[in-house]
N, C-alpha and C positions, 0 to 999 in steps of 0.2 A: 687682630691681624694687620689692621694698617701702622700699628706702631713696627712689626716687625719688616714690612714693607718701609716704613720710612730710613728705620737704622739702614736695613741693607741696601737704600739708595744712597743715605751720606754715607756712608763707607764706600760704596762703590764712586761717588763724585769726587771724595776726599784723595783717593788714590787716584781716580784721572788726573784730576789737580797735581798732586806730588809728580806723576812722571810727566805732566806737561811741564811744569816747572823745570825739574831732570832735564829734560831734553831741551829746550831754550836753554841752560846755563849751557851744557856741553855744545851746543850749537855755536854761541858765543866763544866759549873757551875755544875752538875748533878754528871760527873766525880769527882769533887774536895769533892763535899758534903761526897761521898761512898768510900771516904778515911780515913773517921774520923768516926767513933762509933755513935755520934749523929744525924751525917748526913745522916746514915744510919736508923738510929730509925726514923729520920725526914721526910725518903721518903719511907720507907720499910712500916712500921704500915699502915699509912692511904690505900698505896694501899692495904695490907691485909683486912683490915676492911672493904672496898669498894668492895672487892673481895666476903668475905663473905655474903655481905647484900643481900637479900632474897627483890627484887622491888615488893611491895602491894599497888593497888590503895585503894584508902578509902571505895570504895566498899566490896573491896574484904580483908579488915581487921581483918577479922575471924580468928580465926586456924586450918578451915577447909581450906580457903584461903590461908594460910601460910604453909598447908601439900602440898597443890596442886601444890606451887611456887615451894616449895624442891624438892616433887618429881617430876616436869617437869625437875628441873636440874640434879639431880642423876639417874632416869631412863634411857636416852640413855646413859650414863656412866657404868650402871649397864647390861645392853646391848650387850656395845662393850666388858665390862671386860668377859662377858658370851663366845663371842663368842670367842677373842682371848684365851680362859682355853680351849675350844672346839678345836680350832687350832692344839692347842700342844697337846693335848690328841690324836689327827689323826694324828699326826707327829710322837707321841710315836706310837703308833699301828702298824701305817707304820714300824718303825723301829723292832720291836717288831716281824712281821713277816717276815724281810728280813733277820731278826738273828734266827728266829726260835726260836725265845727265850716264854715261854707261860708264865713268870709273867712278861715282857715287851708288851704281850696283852694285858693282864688282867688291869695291870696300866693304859695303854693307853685308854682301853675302857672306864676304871671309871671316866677318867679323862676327854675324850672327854664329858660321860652322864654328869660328874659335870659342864662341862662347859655349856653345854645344859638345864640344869637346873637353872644355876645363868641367862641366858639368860632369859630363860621361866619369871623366879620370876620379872625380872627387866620391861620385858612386859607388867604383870598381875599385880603386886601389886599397880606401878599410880593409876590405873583406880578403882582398888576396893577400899581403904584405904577411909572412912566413916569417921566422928564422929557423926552419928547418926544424919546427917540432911538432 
C-alpha cells in the first residue's frame, strides 16, 4: 500500500511542479509583453472588451433581457455607491455638530439624504425599468 501511496504522491508533486513551472513562465512572459505598447494593447483590450460584455442566453436576447443583465450589474454598485455618499454625509453631520458649526449640518444632512437617495434609486429602478412587455 505505501508503494501505491508514494507513486500517487510523485505524481501528484510532479504535476504541481509542471504547472508551477507553467505559471512562472507565463507570468514572466505577461511581464515582458507590458513592457512594450503592443504588448500592452495585446493583453489590455481583450480583457476590457470581456470586461464589458453583458452574458445573454439566446433566450433571454431581447433588450428587455440585455436591460435586466446591466442593471443586475450596476444596481448593487449603485447601492454601495448610495450608501457610502450616506457614510460621509453622517460623518460630515457628526463633524458639523462637535464644531458647532450649522452649515457643516446642514451639508452633512443633504449629503447623508443624497446618499440615501442614490441608495433608494439603485434598489427601485432594476426592478421597475419595462420596455413595455
Amino acid at each position: 500500500m505505501n508503494r501505491v501511496t508514494n507513486a500517487i504522491n510523485k505524481v501528484q508533486y510532479t504535476i504541481a511542479g509542471a504547472g508551477a513551472r507553467a505559471t512562472l513562465t507565463a507570468a514572466n512572459a505577461v511581464g515582458k509583453a507590458m513592457n512594450t505598447k503592443l504588448g500592452k494593447a495585446m493583453l489590455v483590450v481583450p480583457a476590457a472588451v470581456t470586461a464589458c460584455s453583458v452574458t445573454a442566453s439566446a433566450a433571454d436576447a431581447t433588450a428587455q433581457g440585455m436591460i435586466d443583465g446591466i442593471m443586475g450589474i450596476l444596481g448593487p454598485g449603485i447601492i454601495g455607491l448610495g450608501t457610502l455618499v450616506a457614510v460621509v454625509g453622517g460623518i460630515q453631520t457628526g463633524v458639523g455638530f462637535k464644531d458647532d458649526n450649522a452649515d457643516g449640518k446642514t451639508r452633512g444632512f443633504q449629503t447623508l439624504i443624497g446618499g440615501a437617495i442614490i441608495a433608494a434609486v439603485g434598489a427601485l429602478v432594476p426592478s421597475t425599468i419595462s420596455l413595455g412587455g
